[in-house]
N, C-alpha and C positions, 0 to 999 in steps of 0.2 A: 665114395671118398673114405680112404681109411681114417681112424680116431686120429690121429696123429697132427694128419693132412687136415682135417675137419676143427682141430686144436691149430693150430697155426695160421687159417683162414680165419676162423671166430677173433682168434688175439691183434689181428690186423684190426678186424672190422672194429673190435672192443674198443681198442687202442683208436683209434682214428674218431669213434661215436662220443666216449671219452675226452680227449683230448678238443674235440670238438664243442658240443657241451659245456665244459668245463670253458672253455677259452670265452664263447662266449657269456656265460654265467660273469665271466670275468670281469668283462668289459661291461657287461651290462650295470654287475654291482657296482664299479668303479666310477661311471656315470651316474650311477643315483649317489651313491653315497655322496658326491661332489657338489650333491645338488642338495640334499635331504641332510636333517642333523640324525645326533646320532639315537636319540629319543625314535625316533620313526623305526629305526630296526632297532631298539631295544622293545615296541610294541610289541613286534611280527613274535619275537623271542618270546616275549612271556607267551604266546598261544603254542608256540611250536610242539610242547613238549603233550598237548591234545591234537596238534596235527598228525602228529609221529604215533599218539599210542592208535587216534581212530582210523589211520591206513593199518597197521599193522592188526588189529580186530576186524578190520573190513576181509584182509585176507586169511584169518586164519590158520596160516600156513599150508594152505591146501592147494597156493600153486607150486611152494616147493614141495611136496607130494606127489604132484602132475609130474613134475619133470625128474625125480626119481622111479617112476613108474614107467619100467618096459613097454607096455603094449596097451597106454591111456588109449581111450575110444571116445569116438562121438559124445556115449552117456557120462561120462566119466567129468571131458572137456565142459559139458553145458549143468552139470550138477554142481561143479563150483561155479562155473558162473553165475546160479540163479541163487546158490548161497550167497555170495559177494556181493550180487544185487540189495539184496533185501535186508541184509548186515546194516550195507553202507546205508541207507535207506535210517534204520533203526537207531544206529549210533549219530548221523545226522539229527536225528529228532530230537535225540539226548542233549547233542551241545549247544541247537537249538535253545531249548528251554532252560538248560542251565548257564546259557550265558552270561544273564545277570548275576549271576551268584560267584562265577569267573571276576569279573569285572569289580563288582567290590572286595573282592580277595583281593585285589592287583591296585586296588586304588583308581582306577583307569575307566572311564566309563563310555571311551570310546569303544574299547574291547567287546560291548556287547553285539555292534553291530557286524565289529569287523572281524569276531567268531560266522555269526547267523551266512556270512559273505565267503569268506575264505572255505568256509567248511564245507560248501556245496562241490568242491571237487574230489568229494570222495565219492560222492554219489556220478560223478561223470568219470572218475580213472574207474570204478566197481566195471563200466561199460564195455574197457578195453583189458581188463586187468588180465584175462584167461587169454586173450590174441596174445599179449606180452609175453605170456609164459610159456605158448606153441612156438616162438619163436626163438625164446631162450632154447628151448628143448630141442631145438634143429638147430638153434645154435648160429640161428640165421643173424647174425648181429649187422651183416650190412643195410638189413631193409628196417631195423631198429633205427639205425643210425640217421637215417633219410627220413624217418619220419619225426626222432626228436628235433633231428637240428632245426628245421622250420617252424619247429612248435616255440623254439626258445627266440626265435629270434623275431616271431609276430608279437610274441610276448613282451619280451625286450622293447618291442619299439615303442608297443604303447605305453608301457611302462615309465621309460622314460619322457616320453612324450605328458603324460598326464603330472608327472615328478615335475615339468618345467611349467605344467597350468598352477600348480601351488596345490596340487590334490594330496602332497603330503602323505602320508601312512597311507590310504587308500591307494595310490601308485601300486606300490607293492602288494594289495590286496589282488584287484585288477587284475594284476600282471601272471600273478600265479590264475589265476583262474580261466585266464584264456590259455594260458598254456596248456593246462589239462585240458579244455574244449579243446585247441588242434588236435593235439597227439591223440587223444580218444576217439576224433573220427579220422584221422589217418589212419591209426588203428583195425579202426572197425570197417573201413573199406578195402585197404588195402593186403589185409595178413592172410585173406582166403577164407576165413573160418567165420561162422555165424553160429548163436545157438539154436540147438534145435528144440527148448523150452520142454525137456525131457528131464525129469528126476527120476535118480533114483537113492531110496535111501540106504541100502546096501553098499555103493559106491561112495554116502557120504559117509556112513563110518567107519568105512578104511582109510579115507584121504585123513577124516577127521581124527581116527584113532594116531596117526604120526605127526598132522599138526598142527591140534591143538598141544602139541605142548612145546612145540617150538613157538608158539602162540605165544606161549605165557613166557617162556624166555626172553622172545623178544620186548613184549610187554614191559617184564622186569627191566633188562637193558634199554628202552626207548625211556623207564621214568628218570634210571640215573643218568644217564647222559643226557638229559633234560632238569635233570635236577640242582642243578647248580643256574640253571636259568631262572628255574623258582626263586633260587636262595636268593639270588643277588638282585634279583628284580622285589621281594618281598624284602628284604633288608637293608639294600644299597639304593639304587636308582637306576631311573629309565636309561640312563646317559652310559655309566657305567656299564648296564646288560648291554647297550649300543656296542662298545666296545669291547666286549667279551666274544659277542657274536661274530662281529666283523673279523675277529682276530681267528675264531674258532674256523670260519669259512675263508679265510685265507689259507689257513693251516690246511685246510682239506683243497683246497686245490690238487697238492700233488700226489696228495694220501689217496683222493676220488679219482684222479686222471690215473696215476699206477696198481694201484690195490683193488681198484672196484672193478676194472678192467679186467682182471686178472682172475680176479674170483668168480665173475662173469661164465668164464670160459674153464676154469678148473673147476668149477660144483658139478658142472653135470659130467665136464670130464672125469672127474673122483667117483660120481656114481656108477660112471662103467665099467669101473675096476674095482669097486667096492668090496670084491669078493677076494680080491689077488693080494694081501697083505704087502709082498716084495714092492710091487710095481706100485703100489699107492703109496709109499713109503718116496720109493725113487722119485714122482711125481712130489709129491707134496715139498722133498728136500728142494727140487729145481725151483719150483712156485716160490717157496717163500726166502729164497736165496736170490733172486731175480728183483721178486718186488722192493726185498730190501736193499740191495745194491742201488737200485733209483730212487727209493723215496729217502731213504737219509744223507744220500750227499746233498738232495733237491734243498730238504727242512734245514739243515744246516747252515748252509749257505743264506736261507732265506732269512734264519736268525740271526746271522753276521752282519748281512745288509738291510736288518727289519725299519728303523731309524728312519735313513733317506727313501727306504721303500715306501712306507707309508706316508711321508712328507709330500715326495711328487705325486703318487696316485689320489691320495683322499683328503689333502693340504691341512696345515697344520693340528687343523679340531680332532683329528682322528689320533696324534701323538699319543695320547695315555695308553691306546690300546698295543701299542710298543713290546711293553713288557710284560703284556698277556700273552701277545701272539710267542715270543723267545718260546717262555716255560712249556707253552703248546704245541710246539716244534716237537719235544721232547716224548708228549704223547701220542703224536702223528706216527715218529717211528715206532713205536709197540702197536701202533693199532693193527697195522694188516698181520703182526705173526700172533697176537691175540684173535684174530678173525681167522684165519687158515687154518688153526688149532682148532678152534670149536667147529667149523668146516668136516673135518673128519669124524667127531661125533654123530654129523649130521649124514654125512653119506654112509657111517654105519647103523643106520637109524637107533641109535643111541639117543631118541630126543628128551627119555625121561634122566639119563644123564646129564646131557645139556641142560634143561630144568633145576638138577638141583645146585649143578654148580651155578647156575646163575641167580640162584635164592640166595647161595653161602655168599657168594663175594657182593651181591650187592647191598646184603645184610648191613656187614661190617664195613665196606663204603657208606654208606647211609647216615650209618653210627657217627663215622668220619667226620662226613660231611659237617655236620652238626658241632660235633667239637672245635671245629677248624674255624666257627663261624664267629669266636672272639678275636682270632687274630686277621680279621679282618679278607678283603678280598684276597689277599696273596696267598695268605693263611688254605684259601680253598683249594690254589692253582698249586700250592706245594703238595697240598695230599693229591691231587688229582696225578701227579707225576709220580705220586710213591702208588698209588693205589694201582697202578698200572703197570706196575713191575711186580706190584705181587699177582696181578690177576694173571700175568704170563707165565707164572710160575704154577700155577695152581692148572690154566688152562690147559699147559705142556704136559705135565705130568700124566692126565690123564688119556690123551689123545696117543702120548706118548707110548701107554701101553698098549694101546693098541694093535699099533705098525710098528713097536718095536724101534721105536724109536724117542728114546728118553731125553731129557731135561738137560743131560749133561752132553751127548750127542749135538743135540741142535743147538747148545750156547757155542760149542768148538765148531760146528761150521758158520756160524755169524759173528764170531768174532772178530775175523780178520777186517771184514766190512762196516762193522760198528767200532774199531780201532782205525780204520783207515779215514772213515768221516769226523771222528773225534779233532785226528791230526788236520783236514781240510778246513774243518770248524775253527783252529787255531790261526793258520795261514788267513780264512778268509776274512778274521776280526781284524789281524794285523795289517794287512791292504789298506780295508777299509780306515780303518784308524789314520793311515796313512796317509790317507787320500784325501781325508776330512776337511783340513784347513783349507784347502787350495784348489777343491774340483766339486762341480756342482753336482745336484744326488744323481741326478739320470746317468751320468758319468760315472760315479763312486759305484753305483749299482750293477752296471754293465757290466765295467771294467773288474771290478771283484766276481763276480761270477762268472765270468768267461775263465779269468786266471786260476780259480778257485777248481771250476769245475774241469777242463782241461786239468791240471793237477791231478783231478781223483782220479782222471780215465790212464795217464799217463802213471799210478802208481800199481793203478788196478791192473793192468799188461803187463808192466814190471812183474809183481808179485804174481800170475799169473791166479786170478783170482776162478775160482771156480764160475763164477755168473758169468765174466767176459767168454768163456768157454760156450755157455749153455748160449748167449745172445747169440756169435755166431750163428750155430747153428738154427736157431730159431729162423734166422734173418734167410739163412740159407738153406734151411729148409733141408737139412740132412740128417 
């Protein structure tokens, strides 16, 4: 199957596993939250940001090494694996024993148990974590697909099942953690690959030599985009991080359903052309032209009709988080061309690049953060919206040199699409406003987003946008 063919198969399956996933994550959070206050996921939050750094030290970076590496073998496949093992094993131990120490930081003394609990699934993803990455690398994302959706939806049940016994924050403990037990032995039975409990340490200082320092990038990037969970749970309240989180995983629905999708299937496709400047150039222009043409009409819309959205799904106790989720729209659309940009760092193994720009920008984020913290919560959500428009600037430049393709390039072709969602953002508040006095939310909500979004598709044809071009043929496969 040519790359092309193999690129357009993967983006089905991405898209469908995706979309899937995501739907149900959906429903599942919208059934708990309706059930749970908002104190119970502002818990999960204060742990999140030790969730995220000890996957990310579990793996090293040494499966995306695996999967830019031509001609991975046997030894190669089971030498991270028995790293990742024994990682996750170690950094367990750690949150283990410092859980208490977590917990009175947090004020929360439930936190100690429900670290020692949650955190056991890094020691069960370590199991499947190398099956996951032979699969990304073939790019097989339909048998990815078949094996998360089941994982979420036994998850799901219990989940909410134990949320209606009154188990409270525990529900969501639970729930993540049978999810890792599925997917890990669906994983591990079903992907073909087993290790063969072979080291070698030659093979791990080459995976290690590229990354560990995507390691430490991500690192950097898992504390700040966890950082503000800190701030607001150490300074604000549990109720508050409730509502920030809730707002923040709303916002990523379409950001995860289109851009993770997307990146999925363009990382290992960029590493095949890694060498070809032109064509990685042309690639990269379509990816982040595509992804953006769908996630900003998606966030926009969402923040015109955020109000009666969240009224009918999460009833009224979840309103404050309103006017978190708007400002977070705003950096949903920067996320995936901030992500696609440092993308190419990565496929031109540039990771000690990548490193330092994500030292420099989360420096001066950091800094932010801190200053921001007199003018209260909003104060934080307004830098986070500036802070994100400088990081794209700084990210583009540099990627930019690369393929040859600079800062000022890629603002003229996204502009048309960030001008055309601006005008739909307008029409779709006006609807709604419209509609407000006289039609109940699940009406206001439909109704303005059918109108809204039919609109962008009918301006986008018009203007004949470059992405309407590109979907075509995707669809059609020419």
């Amino acid at each position: 199957m040519s790359l092309r063919k193999k690129a357009v198969s993967g983006l089905f399956w991405t898209f469908s596993q995706q979309f899937g996933v995501q739907g149900i994550n959906f429903v599942v959070s919208v059934l708990l939250a309706r059930v749970l206050m908002p104190e119970a996921f502002g818990i999960i939050g204060m742990i999140a940001i030790f969730m995220a750094v000890g996957r990310t030290l579990m793996d090293s970076g040494l499966t995306s090494s695996l999967i830019r590496t031509p001609n991975a073998d046997q030894l190669d496949y089971s030498t991270v694996f028995l790293i990742n093992l024994g990682g996750s094993v170690i950094i367990y131990a750690i949150l283990f024993f410092t859980s208490p120490l977590i917990a009175a930081f947090f004020d929360q003394e439930v936190l100690t148990d429900v670290i020692r609990v949650y955190c056991l699934t890094f020691i069960i993803r370590a199991f499947s974590g190398v099956q996951s990455a032979r699969l990304t690398k073939e790019m097989n994302f339909k048998m990815q697909m078949t094996i998360q959706i089941p994982s979420l939806i036994g998850g799901g049940i219990l989940g909410i099942y134990l949320a209606h016994q009154g188990y409270e924050v525990w529900s969501l403990v639970w729930m993540n953690v049978f999810q890792a037990t599925l997917s890990s032995l669906q994983l591990w039975i079903r992907s073909g690959w087993t290790p063969s409990f072979a080291f070698s340490a030659e093979r791990f200082q080459r995976h290690f030599g590229f990354g560990y320092k995507l390691t430490l990038s991500s690192i950097i990037d898992t504390i700040y985009q966890n950082l503000y969970n800190i701030v607001i749970a150490k300074f604000f309240s549990a109720a508050q991080l409730g509502y920030y989180t809730r707002a923040q995983s709303l916002k990523q629905l379409p950001v995860s359903n289109i851009s993770t999708a997307l990146n999925k299937v363009t990382y290992p496709m960029f590493a095949k052309i890694q060498d070809d400047n032109a064509k990685l150039k042309i690639a990269y222009k379509k990816a982040m032209q595509q992804v953006l043409f769908w996630v900003a009409p998606t966030l926009v819309i969402l923040a015109a009709v955020a109000e009666p959205l969240f009224r009918f799904m999460l009833t009224e106790k979840w309103l404050p988080a309103v006017p978190y989720f708007q400002l977070l729209c705003v950096v949903g659309i920067m996320y995936p061309l901030n992500s696609y940009n440092l993308n190419i760092l990565k496929v031109k193994g540039r990771s000690d690049l990548f490193l330092r720009l994500e030292i420099i920008k989360k420096a001066y984020i950091t800094l932010g953060i801190f200053c921001a913290i007199p003018f209260g919560i909003y104060g934080l959500l307004y830098f986070q919206v500036i802070s994100t428009f400088i990081s794209f600037f700084i990210n583009t430049y540099y990627s930019g040199r690369m393929i040859n393709y600079p800062v000022t390039e890629q603002i003229r072709d996204i502009a048309p699409i960030i001008t055309l969602a601006g005008v739909i953002f307008g029409i779709a508040s006006a609807t709604d406003y419209w509609l407000a006095p006289h039609t109940i939310d699940i009406i206001r909500v439909g109704t303005t987003s059918i109108i809204a979004f039919l609109l962008y598709l009918a301006f986008a044809v018009g203007f004949r946008l470059n992405s309407v071009k590109d979907f075509k043929n995707i669809v059609l496969q020419k």
